[in-house]
C-alpha positions in Angstrom: -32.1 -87.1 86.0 -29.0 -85.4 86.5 -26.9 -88.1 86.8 -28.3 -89.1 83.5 -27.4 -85.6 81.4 -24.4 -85.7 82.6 -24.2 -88.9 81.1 -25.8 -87.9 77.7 -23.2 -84.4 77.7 -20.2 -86.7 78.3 -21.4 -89.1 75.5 -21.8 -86.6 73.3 -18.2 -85.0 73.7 -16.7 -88.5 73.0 -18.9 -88.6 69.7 -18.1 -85.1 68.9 -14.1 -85.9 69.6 -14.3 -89.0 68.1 -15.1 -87.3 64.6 -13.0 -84.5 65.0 -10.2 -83.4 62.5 -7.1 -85.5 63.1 -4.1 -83.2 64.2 -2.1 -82.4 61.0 1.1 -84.6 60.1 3.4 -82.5 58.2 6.6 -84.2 56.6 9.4 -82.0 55.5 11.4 -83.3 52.4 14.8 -82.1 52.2 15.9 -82.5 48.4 19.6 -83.3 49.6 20.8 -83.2 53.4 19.7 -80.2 55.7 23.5 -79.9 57.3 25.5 -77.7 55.3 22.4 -76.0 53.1 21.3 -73.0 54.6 18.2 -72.9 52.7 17.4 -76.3 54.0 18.2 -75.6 57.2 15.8 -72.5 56.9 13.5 -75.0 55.3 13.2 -77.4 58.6 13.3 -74.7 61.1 10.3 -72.4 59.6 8.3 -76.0 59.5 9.1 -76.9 62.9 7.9 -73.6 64.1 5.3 -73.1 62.3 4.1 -77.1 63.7 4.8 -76.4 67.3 2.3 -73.3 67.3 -0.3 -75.4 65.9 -2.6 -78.0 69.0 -1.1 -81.5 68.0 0.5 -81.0 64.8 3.6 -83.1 64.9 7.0 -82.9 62.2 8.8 -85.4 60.7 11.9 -84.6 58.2 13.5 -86.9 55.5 16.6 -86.0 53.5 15.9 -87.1 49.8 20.0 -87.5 49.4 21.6 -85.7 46.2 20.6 -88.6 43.7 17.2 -86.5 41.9 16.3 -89.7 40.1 15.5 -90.7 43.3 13.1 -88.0 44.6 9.7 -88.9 43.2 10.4 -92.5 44.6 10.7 -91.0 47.7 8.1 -88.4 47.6 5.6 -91.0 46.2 6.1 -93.6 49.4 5.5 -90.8 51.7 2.5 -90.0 50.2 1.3 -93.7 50.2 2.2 -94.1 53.8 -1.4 -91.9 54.5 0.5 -90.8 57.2 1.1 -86.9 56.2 -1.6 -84.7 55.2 0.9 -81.5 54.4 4.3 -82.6 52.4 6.5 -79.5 52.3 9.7 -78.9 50.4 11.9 -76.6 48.8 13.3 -76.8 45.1 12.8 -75.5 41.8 12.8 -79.6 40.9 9.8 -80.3 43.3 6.9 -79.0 41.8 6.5 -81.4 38.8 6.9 -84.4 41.2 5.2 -83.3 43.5 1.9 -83.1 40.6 2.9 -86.3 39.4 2.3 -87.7 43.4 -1.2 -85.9 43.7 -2.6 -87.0 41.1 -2.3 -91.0 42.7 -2.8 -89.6 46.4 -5.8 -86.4 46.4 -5.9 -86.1 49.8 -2.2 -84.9 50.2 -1.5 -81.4 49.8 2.0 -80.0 49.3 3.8 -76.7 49.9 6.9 -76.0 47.9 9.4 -72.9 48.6 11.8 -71.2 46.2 9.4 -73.2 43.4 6.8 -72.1 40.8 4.0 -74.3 39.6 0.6 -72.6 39.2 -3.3 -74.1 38.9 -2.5 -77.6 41.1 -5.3 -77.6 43.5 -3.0 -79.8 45.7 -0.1 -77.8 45.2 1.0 -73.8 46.6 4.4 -72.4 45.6 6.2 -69.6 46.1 9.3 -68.2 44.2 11.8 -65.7 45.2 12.4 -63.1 42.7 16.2 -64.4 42.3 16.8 -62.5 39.4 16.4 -59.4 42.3 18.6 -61.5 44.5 21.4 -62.1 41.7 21.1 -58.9 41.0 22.5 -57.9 44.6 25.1 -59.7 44.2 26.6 -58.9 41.0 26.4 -55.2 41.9 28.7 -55.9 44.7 31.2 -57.8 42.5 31.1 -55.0 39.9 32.2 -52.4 42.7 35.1 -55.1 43.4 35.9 -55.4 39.3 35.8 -51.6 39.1 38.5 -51.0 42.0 36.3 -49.3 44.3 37.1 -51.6 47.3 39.9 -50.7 49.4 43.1 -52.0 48.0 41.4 -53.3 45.4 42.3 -52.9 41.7 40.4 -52.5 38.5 40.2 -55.9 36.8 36.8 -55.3 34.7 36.0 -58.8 35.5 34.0 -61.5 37.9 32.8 -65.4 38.0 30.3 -67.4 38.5 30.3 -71.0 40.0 27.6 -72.6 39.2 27.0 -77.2 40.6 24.5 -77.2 37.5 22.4 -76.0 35.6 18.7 -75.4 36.5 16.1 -73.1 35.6 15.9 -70.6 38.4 19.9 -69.9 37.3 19.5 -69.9 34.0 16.4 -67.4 34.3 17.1 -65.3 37.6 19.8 -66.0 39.3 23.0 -65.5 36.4 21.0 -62.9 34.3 20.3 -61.0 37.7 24.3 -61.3 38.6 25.0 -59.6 35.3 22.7 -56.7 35.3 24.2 -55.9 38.3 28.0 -56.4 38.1 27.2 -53.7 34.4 25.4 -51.3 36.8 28.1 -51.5 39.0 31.0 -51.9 36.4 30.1 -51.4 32.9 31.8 -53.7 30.1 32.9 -55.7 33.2 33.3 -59.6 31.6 31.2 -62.2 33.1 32.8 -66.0 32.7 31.1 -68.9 34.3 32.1 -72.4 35.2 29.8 -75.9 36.3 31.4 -78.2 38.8 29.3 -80.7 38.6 27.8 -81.5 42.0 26.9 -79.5 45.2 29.5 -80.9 47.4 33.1 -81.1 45.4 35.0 -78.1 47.5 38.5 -79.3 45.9 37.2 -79.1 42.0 35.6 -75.5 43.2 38.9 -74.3 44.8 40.4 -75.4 41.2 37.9 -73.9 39.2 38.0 -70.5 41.3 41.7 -70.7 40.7 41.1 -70.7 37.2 39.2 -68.0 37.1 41.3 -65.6 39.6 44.1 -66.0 37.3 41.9 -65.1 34.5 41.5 -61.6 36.1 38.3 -62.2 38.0 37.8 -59.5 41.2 34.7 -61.5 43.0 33.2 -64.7 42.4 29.9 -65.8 43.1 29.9 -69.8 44.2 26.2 -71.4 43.5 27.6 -74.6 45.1 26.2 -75.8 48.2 28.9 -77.2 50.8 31.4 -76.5 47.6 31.2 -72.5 47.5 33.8 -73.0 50.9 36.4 -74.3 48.1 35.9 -70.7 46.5 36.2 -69.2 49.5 39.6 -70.6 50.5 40.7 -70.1 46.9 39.9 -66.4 47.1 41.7 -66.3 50.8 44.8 -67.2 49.4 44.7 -65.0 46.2 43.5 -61.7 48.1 40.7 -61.7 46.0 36.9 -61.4 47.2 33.6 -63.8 47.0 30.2 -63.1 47.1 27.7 -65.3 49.0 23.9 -66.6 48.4 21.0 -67.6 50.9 22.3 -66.3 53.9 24.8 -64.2 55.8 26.9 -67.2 56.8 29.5 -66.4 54.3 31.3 -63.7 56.5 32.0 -65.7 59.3 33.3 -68.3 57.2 36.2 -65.8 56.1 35.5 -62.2 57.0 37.1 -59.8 54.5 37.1 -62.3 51.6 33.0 -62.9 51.9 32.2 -59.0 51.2 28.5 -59.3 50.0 25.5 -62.4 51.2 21.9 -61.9 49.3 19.5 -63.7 51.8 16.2 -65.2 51.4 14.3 -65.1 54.3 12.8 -68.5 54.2 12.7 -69.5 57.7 10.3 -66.8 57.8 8.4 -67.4 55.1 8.2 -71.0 55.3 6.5 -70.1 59.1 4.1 -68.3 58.1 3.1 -70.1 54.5 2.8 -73.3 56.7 1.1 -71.3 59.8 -1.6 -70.8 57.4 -1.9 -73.8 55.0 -2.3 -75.6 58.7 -4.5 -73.6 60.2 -6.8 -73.6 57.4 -6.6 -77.2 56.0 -7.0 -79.2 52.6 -9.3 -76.5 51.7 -7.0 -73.6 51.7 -7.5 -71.3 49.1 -3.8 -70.9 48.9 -4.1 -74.4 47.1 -4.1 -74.1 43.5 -1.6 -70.6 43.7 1.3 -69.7 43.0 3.1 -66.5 43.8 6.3 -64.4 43.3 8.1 -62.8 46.3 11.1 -60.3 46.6 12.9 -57.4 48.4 9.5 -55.1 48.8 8.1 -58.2 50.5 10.6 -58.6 52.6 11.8 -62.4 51.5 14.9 -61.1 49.9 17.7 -58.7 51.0 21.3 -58.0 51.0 22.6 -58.3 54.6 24.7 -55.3 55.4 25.2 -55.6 59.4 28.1 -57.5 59.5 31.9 -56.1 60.0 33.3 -57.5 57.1 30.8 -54.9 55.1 31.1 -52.1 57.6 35.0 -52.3 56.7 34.5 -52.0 53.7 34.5 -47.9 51.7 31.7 -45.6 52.4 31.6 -44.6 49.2 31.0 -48.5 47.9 28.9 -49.2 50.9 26.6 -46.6 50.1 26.5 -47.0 46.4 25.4 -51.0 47.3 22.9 -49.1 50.4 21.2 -47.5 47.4 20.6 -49.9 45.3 18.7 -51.9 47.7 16.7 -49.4 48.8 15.6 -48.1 45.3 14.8 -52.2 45.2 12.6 -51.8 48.2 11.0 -48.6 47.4 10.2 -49.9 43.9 12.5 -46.9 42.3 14.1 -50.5 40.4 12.1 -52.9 39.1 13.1 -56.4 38.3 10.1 -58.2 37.7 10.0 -62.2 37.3 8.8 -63.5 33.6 8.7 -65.9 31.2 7.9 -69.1 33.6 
């Protein structure tokens, strides 16, 4: 008899395991290559954490290449594989493909970062509020164009280098930059310039050039692997740059680099994929689409570094303020119009 309940117990575990939720599959699409793009690379590793603390969830991560006709292809074939039952990515452009793919494959779900697209049951985003983030930014570069920094000369004036065009510029990211730089240096003249692609450094060196001999104090590079073109520009002309995503912009030339606005989206790309993991296809984060900022702790202006230490007390502490009246709510700069 007890040989035979054991029997019947160890039957039923197999039956119970045999029926039990596969281990999640999440894929991570890069929209362009993950070397080089600090949010990408924040992208893969708050995925890859976020997998390894869940029992047998395993990673996989494609680079979709620069070519954006190409992304839905690519998207779309991942989906059909039935291989992933989380896609994430990270990309204002994303969203709308990533509809178009649910609506052929329903059992997919997708997470997008740095994205907004509300009411898709398959589909949770999550924007930064940018125009907060810009808004660092071009503070910083109007205490450059206003002569506050040490050896540094009124000019009145800043840039911004832009690959393209896209809505989370157009919206956040430029209006942000120019709210600031007239907080920071009123009447200061904004000029901008495209390049063309994320990966030119040569045309961005030329283009900074341009604009450094126009008058400009600071310019911010929106460029991918191209903002290091800007950076050597503004080396050679003793002029400053301003950097985006992360604080890797100091060590590239410390002194030059005086300001980085970071997104924290290693961490927020953990914990968003944590969760959408741990509770499955029928996550009530689903469907939802949210805005996050400096109060939430997803944006900031990263003031540790020496190249900012060097920099005056006076303009340090005017740039300290406005960050914390950001995170105390004192400013606000809320997101609308999407």
């Amino acid at each position: 008899m007890h040989r035979i309940a054991t029997s019947f117990i160890s039957l039923s575990l197999a039956s119970m395991l045999s029926f039990a939720a596969p281990a999640p599959k999440v894929c991570v699409f890069v929209p362009g290559v993950v070397s080089g793009s600090p949010v990408y690379e924040q992208l893969v590793a708050g995925a890859r954490r976020a997998a390894s603390e869940i029992p047998g969830a395993t990673l996989k991560v494609v680079e979709g290449g620069f070519n954006q006709a190409e992304w839905l292809g690519k998207i779309s074939s991942l989906a059909a594989t039935g291989e992933f039952s989380l896609i994430v990515s990270s990309n204002p452009a994303i969203p709308e493909l990533c509809a178009e793919v649910a609506g052929s494959f329903p059992e997919v779900r997708f997470f997008i970062a740095d994205s907004w697209l509300p009411g898709n049951k398959s589909i949770h985003t999550v924007l930064y509020n940018q125009l907060e983030q810009g808004y660092l930014v071009g503070f910083m570069a109007g205490l450059a164009s206003s002569g506050r920094l040490a050896g540094g000369a009124a000019s009145h004036k800043a840039g911004l280098i832009v690959a393209q065009h896209y809505p989370s510029f157009d919206k956040l990211i430029a209006p942000g930059f120019e709210r600031g730089l007239e907080a920071a240096d009123p009447g200061a003249a904004l000029e901008t310039r495209v390049l063309g692609n994320w990966y030119d450094a040569t045309k961005a060196s030329e283009l900074a050039n341009g604009l450094f001999d126009w008058g400009a104090a600071a310019i911010l590079p929106i460029a991918g692997g191209a903002g290091q073109g800007v950076v050597s520009a503004a080396t050679s002309k003793g002029r400053f740059v301003l950097w985006f995503d992360d604080d890797s912009g100091y060590r590239l030339a410390p002194g030059t680099v005086i300001g980085c606005a970071v997104l924290r989206q290693d961490k927020l790309v953990y914990e968003r994929v944590k969760a959408l993991l741990a509770q499955g296809p029928a996550s009530t984060l689903y469907g939802s689409a949210v805005v996050v900022g400096v109060r939430d702790g997803y944006v900031d202006f990263a003031s540790g570094d020496p190249s900012y230490l060097g920099l005056p007390a006076a303009a340090r502490a005017a740039m300290d303020g406005q960050v914390a009246r950001l995170k105390s709510g004192a400013l606000v700069l809320p997101v609308a119009g999407l």
